[in-house]
C-alpha positions, 0 to 999 in steps of 0.5 A: 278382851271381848265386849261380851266379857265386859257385858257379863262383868258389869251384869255380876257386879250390878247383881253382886251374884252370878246366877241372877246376872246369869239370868239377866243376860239370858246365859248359863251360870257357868259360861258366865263365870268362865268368860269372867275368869278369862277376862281376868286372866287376860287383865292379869288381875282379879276383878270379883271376890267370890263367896258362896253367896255373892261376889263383890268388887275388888279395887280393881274391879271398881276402877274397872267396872266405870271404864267398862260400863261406859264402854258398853254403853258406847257401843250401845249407843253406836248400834242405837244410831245405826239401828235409827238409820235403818229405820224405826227407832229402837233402843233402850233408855235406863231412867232413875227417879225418885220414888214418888214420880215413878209411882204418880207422875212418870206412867202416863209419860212412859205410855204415851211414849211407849204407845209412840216408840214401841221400839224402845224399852224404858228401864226404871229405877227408882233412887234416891238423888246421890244413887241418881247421880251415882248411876249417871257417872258409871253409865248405868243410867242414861237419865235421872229425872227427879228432886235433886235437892241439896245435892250440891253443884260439885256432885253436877259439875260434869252433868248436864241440869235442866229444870222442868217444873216446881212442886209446892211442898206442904205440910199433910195433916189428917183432916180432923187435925186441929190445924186441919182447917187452916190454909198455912202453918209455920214449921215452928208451930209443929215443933210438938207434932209427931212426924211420918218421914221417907227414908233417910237420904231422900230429898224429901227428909233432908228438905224437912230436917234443914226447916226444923234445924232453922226453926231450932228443933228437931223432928219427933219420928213417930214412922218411917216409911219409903213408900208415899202411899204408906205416908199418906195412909198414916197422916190420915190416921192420925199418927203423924204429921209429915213434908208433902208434894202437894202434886202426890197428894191430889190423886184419889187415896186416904182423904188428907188436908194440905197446909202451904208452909209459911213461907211457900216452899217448892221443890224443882223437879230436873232432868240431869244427864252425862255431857256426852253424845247420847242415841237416838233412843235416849236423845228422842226419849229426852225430848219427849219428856221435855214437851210433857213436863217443861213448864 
């Protein structure tokens, strides 16, 4: 078994295609599919189902697939130190967070750090809090950062959790809303108000459901949308009402009026990592972010 073989494993099964993972790794397609094929020779077992379009896992891929990912990132990480002792820090971090950091908050952070460490290639990808954590279990992310939620202590037992800073959520109306000039509103006052929500799963939504649910209604969606931007757009059209961090609201864009819910709400933005040695590259990246975020 070769650590090249469990690279291109772990690349077919992230792109669920062999030309795109094939891409991805700088290869032709067919080297790929061989060095697949040998290693599941060797296993004694098939790892990847294969269509004309895609392949997926089988359950021994899955169960394969953790143990391989964190392989890779062991070695990954070894090379990280030694590259570190040799002098000028290279490395790769793969960051998850939330969509609306990515779009407002983490740009500045990753070009000051990237105009300090050119070395080290960031990878961000925006997810939702479960695929966060996902991510961070099978070793495909190094760091999640982003509003957890509700996901639960269970789901974070063996992660490491360090809070940053809070952000006031708000209700964002249009500002020719009748409720426009007001400075906080209770959500039971909104019960016959339209709604704009982010996609299902995201904090933001589930956050908005638990309030309507205590209030004793649930949210009339008027649209739908994963894109903060789009959201805003809309409220200040007039089609909706919707749950806003006010820190995404302050930035130049659609002019919209803010209303601190009563009573105050916030959402706490945190760091969430594995509880095990990481390199230097990711180690250093960590201690960045603290010293820009840290309230």
């Amino acid at each position: 078994m070769e650590l090249r073989q469990l690279r291109y494993f772990a690349a077919a099964a992230r792109h669920a295609h062999f030309t795109r993972a094939a891409e991805e790794l700088g290869i032709a397609q067919p080297a790929l599919s061989q060095a697949i094929a040998s290693l599941e020779r060797e296993l004694g077992v098939r790892l990847l189902e294969r269509t004309n379009r895609r392949v997926s896992l089988t359950p021994a891929g899955s169960a394969f697939l953790t143990r391989a990912s964190r392989i890779v990132a062991e070695v990954e990480t070894a090379a990280q130190e030694m590259s570190a002792y040799a002098g000028g820090l290279r490395g790769r971090v793969v960051l998850g967070t939330n969509q609306s950091l990515a779009e407002y908050t983490l740009p500045k952070i990753l070009g000051r750090f990237h105009a300090r460490y050119p070395g080290v290639e960031v990878a961000l990808r925006e997810s939702l809090a479960p695929e966060m954590i996902a991510g961070l279990r099978d070793a495909t992310m190094d760091l999640a950062i982003g509003d957890m939620g509700e996901t639960g202590a269970g789901a974070l037992r063996d992660m490491r959790f360090e809070k940053l800073y809070t952000d006031e959520l708000a209700i964002a109306v249009a500002t020719n809303h009748p409720l426009a000039e007001r400075k906080r509103v209770e959500i039971a006052e909104l019960r016959a108000e339209p709604f704009i929500v982010f996609r299902p799963g995201s904090a933001l939504t589930r956050t908005l459901h638990r309030l309507t649910r205590e209030a004793g209604f649930d949210p009339r969606v008027a649209f739908e949308s994963s894109d903060s931007i789009t959201v805003r757009a809309l409220v200040a059209e007039g089609l909706g009402v919707t749950l806003f961090p006010r820190s995404i609201a302050r930035p130049a864009g659609p002019k919209i009026a803010m209303l601190s819910l009563r009573p105050k709400l916030v959402r706490t933005i945190s760091l969430v990592r594995r509880k095990v040695s990481h390199g230097p590259a990711v180690s250093m990246f960590v201690d960045f972010v603290r010293d820009q975020l840290l309230e």
